[in-house]
Backbone bond lengths (Angstrom), bond angles and torsions (degrees), N, CA, C in turn:
res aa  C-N    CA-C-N  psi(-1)  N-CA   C-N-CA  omega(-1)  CA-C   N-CA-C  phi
1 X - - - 1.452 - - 1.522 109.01 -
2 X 1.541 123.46 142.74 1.370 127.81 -166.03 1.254 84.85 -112.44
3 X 1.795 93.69 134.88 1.657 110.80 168.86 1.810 117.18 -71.20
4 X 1.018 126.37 -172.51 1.942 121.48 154.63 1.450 116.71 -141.02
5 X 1.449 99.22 125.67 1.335 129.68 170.68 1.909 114.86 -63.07
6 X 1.467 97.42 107.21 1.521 89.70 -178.43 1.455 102.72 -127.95
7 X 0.905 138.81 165.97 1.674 163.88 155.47 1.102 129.28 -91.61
8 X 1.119 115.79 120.73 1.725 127.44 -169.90 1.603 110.79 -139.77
9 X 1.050 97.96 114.91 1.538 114.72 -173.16 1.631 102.73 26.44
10 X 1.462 138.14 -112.39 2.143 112.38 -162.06 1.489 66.06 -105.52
11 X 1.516 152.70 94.41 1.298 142.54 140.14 1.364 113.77 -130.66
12 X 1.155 139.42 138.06 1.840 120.36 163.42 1.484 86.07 -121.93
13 X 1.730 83.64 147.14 1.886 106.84 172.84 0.958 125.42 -104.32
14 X 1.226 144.73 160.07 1.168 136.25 169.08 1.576 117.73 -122.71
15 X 1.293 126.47 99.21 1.206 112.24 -153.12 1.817 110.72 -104.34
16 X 1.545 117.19 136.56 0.933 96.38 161.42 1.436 147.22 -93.45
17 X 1.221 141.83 -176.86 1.581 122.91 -167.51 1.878 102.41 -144.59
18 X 1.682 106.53 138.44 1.425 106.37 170.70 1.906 103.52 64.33
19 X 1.839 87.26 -147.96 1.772 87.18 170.89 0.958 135.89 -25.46
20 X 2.012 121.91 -62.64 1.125 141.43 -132.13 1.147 86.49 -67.81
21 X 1.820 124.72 -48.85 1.281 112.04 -175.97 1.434 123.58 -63.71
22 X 1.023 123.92 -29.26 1.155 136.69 -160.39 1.997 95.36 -87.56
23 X 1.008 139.27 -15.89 1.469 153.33 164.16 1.089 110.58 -83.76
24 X 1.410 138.89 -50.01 1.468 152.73 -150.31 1.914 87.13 -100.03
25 X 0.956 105.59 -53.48 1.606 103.06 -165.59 1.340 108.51 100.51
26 X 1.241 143.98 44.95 1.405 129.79 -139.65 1.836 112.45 174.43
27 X 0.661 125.89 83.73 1.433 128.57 165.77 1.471 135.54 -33.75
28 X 1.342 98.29 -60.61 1.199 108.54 -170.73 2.110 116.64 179.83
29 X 1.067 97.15 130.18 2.069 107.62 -150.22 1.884 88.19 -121.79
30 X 1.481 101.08 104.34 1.630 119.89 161.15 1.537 111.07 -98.13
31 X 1.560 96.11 122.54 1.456 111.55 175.78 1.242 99.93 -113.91
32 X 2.096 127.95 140.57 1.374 107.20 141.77 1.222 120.69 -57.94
33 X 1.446 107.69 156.68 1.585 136.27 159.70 1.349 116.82 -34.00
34 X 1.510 103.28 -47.94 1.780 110.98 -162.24 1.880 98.23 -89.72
35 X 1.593 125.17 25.10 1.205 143.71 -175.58 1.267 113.62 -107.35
36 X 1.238 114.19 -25.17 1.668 134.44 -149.41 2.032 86.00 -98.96
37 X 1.516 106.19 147.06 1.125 97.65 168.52 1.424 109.59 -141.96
38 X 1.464 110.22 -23.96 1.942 116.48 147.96 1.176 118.50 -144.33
39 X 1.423 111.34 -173.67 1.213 102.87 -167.22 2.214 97.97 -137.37
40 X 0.740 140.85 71.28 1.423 152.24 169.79 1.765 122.32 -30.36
41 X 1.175 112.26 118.96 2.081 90.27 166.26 1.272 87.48 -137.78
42 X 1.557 121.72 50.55 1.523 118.90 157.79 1.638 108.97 -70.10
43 X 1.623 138.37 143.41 1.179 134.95 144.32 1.856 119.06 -13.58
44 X 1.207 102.21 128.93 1.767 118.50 -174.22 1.910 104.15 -125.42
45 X 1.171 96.68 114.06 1.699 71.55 172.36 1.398 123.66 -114.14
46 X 1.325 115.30 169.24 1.260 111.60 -167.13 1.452 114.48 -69.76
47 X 1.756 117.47 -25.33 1.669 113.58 -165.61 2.103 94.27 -72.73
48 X 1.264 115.03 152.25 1.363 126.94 -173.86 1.728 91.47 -75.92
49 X 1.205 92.43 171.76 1.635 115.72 -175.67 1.480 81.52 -151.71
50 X 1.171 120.86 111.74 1.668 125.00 -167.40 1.250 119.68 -6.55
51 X 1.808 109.29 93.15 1.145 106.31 -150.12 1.843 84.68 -134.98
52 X 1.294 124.94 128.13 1.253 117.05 177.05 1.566 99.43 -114.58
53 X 1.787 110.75 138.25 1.514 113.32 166.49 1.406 110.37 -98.79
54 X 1.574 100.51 136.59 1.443 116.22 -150.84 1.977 84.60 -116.59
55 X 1.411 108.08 -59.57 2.112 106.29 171.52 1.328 101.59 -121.53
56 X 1.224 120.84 124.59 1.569 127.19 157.68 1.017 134.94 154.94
57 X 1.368 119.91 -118.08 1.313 110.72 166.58 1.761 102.24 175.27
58 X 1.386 96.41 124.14 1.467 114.28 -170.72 1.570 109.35 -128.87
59 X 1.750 109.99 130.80 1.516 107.21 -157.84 1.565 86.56 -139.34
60 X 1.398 115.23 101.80 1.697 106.03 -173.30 1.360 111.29 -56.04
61 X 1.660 102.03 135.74 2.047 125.98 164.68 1.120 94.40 77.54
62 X 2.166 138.75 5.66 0.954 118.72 144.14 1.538 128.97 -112.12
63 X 1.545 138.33 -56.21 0.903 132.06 173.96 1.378 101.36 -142.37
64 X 1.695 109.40 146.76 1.347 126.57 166.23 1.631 114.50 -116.62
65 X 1.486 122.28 105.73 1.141 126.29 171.21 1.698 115.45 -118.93
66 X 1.426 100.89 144.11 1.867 93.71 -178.21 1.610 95.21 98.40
67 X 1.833 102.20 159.59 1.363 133.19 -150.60 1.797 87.07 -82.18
68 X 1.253 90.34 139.96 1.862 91.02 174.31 1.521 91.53 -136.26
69 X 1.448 122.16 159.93 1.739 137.07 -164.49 1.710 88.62 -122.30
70 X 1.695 108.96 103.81 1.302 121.77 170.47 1.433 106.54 -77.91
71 X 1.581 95.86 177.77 1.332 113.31 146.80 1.698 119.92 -84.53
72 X 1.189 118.06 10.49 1.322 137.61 -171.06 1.970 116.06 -115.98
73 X 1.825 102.68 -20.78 0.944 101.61 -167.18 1.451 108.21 131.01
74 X 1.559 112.97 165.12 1.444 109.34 165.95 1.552 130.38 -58.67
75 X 0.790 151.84 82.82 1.930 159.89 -166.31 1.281 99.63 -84.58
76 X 1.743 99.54 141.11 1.540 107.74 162.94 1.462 101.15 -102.22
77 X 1.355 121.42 175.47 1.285 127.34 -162.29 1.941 112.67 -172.39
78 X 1.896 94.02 99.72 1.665 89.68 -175.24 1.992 88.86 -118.59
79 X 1.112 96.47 115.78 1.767 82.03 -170.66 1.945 108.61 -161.39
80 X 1.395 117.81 124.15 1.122 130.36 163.40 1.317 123.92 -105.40
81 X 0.938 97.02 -34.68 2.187 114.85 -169.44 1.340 94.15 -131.15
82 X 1.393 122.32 109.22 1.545 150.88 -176.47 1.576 83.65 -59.54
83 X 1.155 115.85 -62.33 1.693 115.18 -139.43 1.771 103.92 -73.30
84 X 1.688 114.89 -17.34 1.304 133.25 172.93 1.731 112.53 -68.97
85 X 0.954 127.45 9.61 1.476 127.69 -149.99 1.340 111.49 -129.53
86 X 1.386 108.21 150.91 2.009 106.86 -154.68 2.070 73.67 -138.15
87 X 1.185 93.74 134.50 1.754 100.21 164.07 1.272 111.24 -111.86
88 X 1.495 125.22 123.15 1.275 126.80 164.42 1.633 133.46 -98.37
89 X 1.268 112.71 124.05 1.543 105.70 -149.61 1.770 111.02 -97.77
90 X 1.256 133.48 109.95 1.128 125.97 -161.38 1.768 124.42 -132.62
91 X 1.308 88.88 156.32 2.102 96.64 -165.79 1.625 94.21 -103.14
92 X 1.516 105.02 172.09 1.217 95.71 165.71 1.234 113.29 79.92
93 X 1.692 145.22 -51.69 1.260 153.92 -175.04 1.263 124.07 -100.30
94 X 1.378 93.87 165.56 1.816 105.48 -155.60 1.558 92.36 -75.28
95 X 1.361 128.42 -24.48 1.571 125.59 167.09 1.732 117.19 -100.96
96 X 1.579 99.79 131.92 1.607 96.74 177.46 1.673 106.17 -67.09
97 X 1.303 93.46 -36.32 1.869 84.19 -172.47 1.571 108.18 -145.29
98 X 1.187 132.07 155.53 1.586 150.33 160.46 1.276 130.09 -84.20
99 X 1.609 137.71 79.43 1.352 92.35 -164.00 1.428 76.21 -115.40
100 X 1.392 95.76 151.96 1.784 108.16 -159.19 1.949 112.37 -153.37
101 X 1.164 122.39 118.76 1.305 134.84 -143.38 1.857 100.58 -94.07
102 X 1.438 103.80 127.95 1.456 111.49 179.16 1.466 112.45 -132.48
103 X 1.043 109.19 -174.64 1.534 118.76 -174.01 1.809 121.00 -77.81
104 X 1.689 81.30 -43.06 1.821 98.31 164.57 1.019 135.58 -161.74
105 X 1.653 97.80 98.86 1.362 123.69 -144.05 1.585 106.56 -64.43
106 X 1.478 135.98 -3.31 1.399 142.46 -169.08 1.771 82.32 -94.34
107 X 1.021 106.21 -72.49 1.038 122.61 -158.95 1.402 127.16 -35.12
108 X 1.737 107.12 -40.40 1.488 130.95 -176.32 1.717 105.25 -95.83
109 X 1.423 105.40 -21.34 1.600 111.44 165.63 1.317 113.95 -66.30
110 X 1.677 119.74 -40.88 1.367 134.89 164.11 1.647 118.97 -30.47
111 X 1.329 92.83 -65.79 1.702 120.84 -158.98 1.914 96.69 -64.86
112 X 1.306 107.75 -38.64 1.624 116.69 -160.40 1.714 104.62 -74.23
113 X 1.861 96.70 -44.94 1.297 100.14 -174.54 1.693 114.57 -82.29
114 X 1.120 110.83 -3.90 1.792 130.27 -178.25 2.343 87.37 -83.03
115 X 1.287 100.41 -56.24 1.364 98.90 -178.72 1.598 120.52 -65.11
116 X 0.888 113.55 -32.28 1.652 111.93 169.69 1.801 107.09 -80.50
117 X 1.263 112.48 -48.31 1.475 100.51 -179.27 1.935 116.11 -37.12
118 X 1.860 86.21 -41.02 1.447 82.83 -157.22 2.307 101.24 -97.48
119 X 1.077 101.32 34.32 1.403 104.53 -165.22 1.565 84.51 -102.44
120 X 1.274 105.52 152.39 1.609 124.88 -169.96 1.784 103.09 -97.86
């Protein structure tokens, strides 16, 4: 199931929906804008690369929801379909990165990087 990316005045949300929340533990994660530093829709996969789950729930080659402790940092993680998934890379926050699964992943990469271009 794909979460939705919305915008609220300099904030984007990430909301979750059904299960995911209910797996992830987690509803829904507001970052400012001026937090964000890219925006990615390279392939993510689900197997860990020393990846410890700290809240959630991770079921290998099917879904990873909830905070996992990288080698990268703390990561959030809403994801069924790798190839559906936009990573957002961020300073400032209690997560280094988001990678979080939508319907169209060009599309919402579009909208994010259109919102930071034009953020003051």
């Amino acid at each position: 199931m794909s979460g939705t990316v919305k915008f609220e005045k300099q904030d984007l949300i990430f909301e979750l929906h059904g299960v995911d929340a209910i797996l992830s533990i987690k509803r829904n994660i507001k970052v400012p804008l001026k937090h964000i530093t890219s925006v990615s829709t390279e392939h993510v996969t689900l197997e860990p690369k020393l990846q410890m789950r700290l809240v959630g729930t991770r079921l290998p080659t099917i879904v990873k929801d909830g905070r996992f402790l990288t080698s990268e940092g703390l990561m959030f993680f809403e994801m069924h379909d790798p190839d559906k998934c936009i990573t957002v890379s961020l300073n400032h926050e209690h997560y280094k990165k988001i990678v979080f699964e939508v319907d169209d992943k060009e599309a919402v990469a579009k909208k994010i990087n259109n919102a930071l271009n034009h953020h003051p």
